[in-house]
C-alpha positions as a printed Julia matrix, in Angstrom:
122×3 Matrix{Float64}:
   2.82   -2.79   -9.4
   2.34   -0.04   -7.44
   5.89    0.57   -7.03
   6.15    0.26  -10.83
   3.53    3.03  -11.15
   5.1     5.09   -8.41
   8.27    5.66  -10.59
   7.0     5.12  -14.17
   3.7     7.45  -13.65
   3.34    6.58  -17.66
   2.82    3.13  -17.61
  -0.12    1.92  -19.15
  -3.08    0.4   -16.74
  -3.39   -2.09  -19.15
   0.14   -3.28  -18.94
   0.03   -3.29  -14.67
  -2.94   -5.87  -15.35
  -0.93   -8.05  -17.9
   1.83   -8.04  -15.49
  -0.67   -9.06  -12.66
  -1.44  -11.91  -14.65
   1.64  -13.11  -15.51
   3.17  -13.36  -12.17
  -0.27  -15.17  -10.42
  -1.9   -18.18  -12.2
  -4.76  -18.63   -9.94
  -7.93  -16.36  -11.78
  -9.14  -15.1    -8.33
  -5.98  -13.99   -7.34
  -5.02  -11.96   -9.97
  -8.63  -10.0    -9.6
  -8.32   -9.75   -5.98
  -4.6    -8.01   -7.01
  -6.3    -5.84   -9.8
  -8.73   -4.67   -7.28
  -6.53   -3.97   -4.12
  -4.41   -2.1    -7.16
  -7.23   -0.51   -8.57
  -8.34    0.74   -4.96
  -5.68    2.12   -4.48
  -4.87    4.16   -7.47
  -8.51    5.15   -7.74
  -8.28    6.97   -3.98
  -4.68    7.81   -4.0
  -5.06   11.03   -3.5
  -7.17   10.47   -0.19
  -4.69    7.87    0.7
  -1.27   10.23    0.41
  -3.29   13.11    2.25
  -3.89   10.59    5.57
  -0.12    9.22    5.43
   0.9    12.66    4.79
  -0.84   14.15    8.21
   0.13   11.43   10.28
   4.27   11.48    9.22
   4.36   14.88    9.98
   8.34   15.0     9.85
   8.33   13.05    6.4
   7.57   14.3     3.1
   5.65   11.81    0.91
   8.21   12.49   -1.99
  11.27   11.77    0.81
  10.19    8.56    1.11
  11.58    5.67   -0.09
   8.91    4.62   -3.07
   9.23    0.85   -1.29
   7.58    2.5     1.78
   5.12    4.61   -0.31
   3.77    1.58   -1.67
   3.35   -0.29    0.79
   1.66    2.78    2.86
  -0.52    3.24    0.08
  -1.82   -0.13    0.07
  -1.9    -0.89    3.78
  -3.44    2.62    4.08
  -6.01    1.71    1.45
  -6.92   -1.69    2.88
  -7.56    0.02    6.68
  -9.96    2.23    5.42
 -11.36    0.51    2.46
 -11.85   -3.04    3.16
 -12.76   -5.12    5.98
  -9.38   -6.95    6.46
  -8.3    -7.4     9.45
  -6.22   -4.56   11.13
  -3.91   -7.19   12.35
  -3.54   -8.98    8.99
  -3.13   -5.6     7.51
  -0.33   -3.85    9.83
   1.29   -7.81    9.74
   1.41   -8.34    6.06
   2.85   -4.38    5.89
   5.63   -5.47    8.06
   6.43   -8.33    5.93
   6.46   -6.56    2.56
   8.64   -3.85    4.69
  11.15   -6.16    6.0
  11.3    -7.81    2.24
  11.54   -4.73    0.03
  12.68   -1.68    2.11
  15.33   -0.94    4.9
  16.11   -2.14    8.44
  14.12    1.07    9.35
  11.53    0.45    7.13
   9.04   -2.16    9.2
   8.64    0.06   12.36
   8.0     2.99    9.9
   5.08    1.5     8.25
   3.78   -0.16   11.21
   3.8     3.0    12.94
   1.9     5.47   10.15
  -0.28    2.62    9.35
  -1.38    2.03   13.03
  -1.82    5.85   13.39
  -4.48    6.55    9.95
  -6.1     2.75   11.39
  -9.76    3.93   12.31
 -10.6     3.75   16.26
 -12.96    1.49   15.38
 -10.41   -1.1    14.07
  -8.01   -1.34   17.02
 -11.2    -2.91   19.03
């Protein structure tokens, strides 16, 4: 969904929640999805300047919008939540290796281990 707001800036929050929905059957789930979605979109702006500053050599808008999203949301979850840094950076990977380019798994796991506060890697 955040891919699918990433290119189609109009779409309707509403809709992103009806497609939430339709794609996970299990209640809790789809909240848990609305609010890492939510989170994300509420502090995106926060979240774009910190994966901005740490890929120096790489415009946000250069990036493939795969990548973008799944910064975003990694990004959002290490400073935002209490998941696991580990779960975080591994389940980044995984999206990374799914949706975007050979290149795109080190990529992520490097900007997303770089904006990871001190205080996580321990």
């Amino acid at each position: 969904m955040l891919y699918q707001v990433d290119l189609n800036p109009d779409t309707e929050l509403s809709s992103i929640r009806e497609m939430i929905s339709d794609r996970i059957s299990d209640p809790q789930l789809v909240e848990f999805s609305w609010s890492l979605f939510a989170g994300v979109m509420e502090h995106r702006a926060e979240l774009d300047e910190k994966i901005q500053v740490v890929a120096q050599k790489w415009q946000l808008s250069r990036m493939a919008a795969t990548d973008r999203a799944v910064l975003r949301l990694g990004a959002y979850e290490l400073l935002k939540t209490d998941t696991p840094l580990r779960v975080v950076i591994d389940e980044a990977i995984q999206v990374a290796k799914k949706f975007g380019d050979s290149e795109s798994p080190k990529f992520v796991n490097g900007i997303l281990d770089q904006i990871a506060p001190e205080k996580r890697h321990d």
